[in-house]
N, C-alpha and C positions, 0 to 999 in steps of 0.2 A: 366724328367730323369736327375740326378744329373752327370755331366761330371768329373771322376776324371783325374788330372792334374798336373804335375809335372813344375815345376818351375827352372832353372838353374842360378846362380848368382842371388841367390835369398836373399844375405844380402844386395846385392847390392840398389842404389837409384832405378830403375825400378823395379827389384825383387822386394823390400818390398813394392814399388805401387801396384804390381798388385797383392800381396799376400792382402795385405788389402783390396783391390775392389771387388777381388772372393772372400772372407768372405762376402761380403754382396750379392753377388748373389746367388739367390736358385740353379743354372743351375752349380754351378761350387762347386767341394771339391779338395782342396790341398792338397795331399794324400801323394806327396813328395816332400824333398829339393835339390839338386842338388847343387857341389858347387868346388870352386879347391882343389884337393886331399892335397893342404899344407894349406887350411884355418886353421885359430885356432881354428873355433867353430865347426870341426868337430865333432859330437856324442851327439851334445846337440840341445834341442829343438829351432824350432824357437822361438815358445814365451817364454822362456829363454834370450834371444836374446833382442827381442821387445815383452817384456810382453802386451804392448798396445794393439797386436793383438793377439786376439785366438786361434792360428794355432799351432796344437803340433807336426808335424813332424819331423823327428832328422835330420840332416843335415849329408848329405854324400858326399865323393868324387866319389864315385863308379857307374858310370851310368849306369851298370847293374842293381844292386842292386834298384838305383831310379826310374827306368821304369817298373818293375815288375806291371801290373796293372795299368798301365796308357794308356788314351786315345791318349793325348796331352802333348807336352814337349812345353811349350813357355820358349824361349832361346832369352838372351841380354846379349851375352858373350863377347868372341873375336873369330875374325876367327876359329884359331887354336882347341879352345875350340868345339865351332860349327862344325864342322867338327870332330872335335872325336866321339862328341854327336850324329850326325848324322848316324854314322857305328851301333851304338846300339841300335838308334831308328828304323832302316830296320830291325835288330836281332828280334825288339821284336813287330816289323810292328806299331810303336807310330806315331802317325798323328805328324807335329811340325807346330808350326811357329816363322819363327825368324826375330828379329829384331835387331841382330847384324849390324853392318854398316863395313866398312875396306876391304870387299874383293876381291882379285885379281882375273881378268877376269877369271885364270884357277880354282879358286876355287867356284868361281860363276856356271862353269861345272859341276863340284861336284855335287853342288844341283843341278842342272838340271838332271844328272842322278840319281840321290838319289830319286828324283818324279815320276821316271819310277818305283819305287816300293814304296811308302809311299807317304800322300798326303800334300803337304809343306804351308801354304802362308809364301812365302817370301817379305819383302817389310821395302827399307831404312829410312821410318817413318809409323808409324802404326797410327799415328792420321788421326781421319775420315776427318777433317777440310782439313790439309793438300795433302791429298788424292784429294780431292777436286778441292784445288789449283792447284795440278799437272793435272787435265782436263781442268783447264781454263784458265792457262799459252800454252795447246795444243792448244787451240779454239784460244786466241789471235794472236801466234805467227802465225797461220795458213791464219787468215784475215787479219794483218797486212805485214807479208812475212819479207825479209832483207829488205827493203826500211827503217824497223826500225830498229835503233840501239836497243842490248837486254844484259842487265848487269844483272849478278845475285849475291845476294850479302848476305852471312849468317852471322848470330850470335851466340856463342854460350859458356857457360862457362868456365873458364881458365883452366881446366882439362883435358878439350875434347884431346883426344889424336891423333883423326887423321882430317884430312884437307885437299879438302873442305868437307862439311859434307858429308853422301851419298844422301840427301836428294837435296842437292846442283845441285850433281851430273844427278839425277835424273832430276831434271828440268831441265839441259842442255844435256839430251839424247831426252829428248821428245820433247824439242824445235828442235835439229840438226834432226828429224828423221820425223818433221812437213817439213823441209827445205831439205827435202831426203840428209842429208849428215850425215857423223859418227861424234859426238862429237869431236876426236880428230883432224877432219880434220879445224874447224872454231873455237878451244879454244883458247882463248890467256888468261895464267897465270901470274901474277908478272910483271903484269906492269909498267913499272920503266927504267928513261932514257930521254932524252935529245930530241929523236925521236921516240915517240908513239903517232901518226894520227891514229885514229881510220880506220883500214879496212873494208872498206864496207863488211857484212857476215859473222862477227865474234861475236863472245860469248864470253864474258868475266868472269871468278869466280871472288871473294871476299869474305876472312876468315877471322870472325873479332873474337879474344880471348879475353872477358874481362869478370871478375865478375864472378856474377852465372847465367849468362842469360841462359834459359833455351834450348830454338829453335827459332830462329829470320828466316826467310825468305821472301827476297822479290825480284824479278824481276821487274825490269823497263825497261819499250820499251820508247823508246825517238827518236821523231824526229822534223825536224825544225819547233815550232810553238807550242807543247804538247805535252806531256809524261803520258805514265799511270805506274801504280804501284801498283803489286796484292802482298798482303803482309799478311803471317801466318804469327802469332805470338803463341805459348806456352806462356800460365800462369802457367800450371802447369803440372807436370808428366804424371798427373789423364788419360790427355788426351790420351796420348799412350798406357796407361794401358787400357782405356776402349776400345781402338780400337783392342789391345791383345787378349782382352777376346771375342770382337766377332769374331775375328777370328777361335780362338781357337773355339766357339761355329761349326761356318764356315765349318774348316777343319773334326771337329770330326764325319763328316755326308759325307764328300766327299770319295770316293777313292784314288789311286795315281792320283796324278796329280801335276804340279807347278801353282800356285795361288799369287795374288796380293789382294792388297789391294781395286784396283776398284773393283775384284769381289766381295768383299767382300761387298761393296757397293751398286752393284749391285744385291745384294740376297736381302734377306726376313729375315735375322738375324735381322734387327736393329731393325724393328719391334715387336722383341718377349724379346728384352734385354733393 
């Protein structure tokens, strides 16, 4: 059964990964475009656009209009956007998954009640890889405790508009939540200054802008004598896109509910895609 699917910030670098990947899947048709009400290329086809791909959908600002008949809206917008998107995917009961990054604890609520009637995965990286890593940064931090020092420290290209990534972030909620404490009680940011001795049971970020790196992350636990170091790397988009799309596979079978990417993991989707 082919899942149709609507796509939002779909000129975009993610947008046109995942538009090219679901052309190649049997399980997926791109039915619409989704896009900001002042883009220039509104009313013209994507592959107008990027002839490369075969997608003829017309690009719209109107997410009514884009969700008529869609399963699934996979969204890599900005908050703002995600959230408008979100009022009209309950309108029209559309499964999502977004991989938007940026948002503020109260808009984080949002989707949480937005999952009491439509079924979401939400999740601040959609790579399976990296998904991954954030189980085995849990299991580390778990057997080794604070006795080890735990720096975390991303990459990522001179665009990226916000800081530190959410993915960043994400590793230091599951580390503080291994160590029962809240992220903000053990962060230390910007470290810098004359007197910064490491406190014993602190987290530390690091945001490094340079280039076009695409997703750098690594955690290093260090203590006197040896250091380990679990470290994603991003070679390429592909990666999030295909994690996109099983989700979206994921979601379009689920009820409400809020969802991650470990479920997604955890299912039987990867098996069939």
């Amino acid at each position: 059964m082919t899942i149709p699917i609507c796509i939002s910030g779909i000129t975009g670098k993610m947008g046109k990964t995942i538009v090219g990947l679901a052309h190649k899947e049997k399980y997926f048709k791109v039915v619409s475009a989704l896009e900001s009400p002042s883009h220039p290329c509104l009313g013209k086809s994507f592959n107008e656009i990027f002839p490369e791909i075969p997608v003829s959908c017309i690009l719209t600002g109107n997410p009514s209009e884009a969700l008529q008949g869609v399963k699934v809206l996979i969204d890599f917008t900005s908050p703002v956007a995600t959230l408008q998107y979100i009022n009209t995917a309950i309108e029209f009961k559309t499964a999502m998954v977004i991989g938007t990054t940026g948002f503020s604890e109260h808009e984080k609520s949002i989707i949480q009640e937005a999952a009491l009637k439509i079924p979401i995965v939400f999740s601040p990286n959609m790579s399976l890889g990296m998904n991954v890593l954030f189980n085995l940064v849990q299991e580390a931090a778990k057997k080794l405790g604070t006795n080890y020092d735990v720096e975390i420290i991303e990459m990522h290209h001179n665009l990226k508009k916000d800081a530190p990534s959410g993915s960043a972030i994400r590793l230091g909620e599951l580390i503080a939540k291994v160590w029962n404490k809240n992220l903000s009680q053990i962060l230390v940011n910007n470290r810098n200054g004359s007197n910064v001795v490491r406190e014993k049971g602190t987290l530390a970020l690091h945001a490094v802008r340079a280039g076009d790196i695409i997703g750098d992350h690594t955690v290093l636990l260090a203590s006197n004598g040896e250091r380990i170091e679990l470290t994603h790397r991003a070679q390429s988009r592909d990666s999030f896109g295909h994690g996109a799309l099983r989700a979206a596979k994921f979601v379009s079978e689920k009820k409400s509910g809020l969802y991650d990417m470990n479920d997604v993991l955890n299912s039987d989707v990867n098996s069939t895609l």
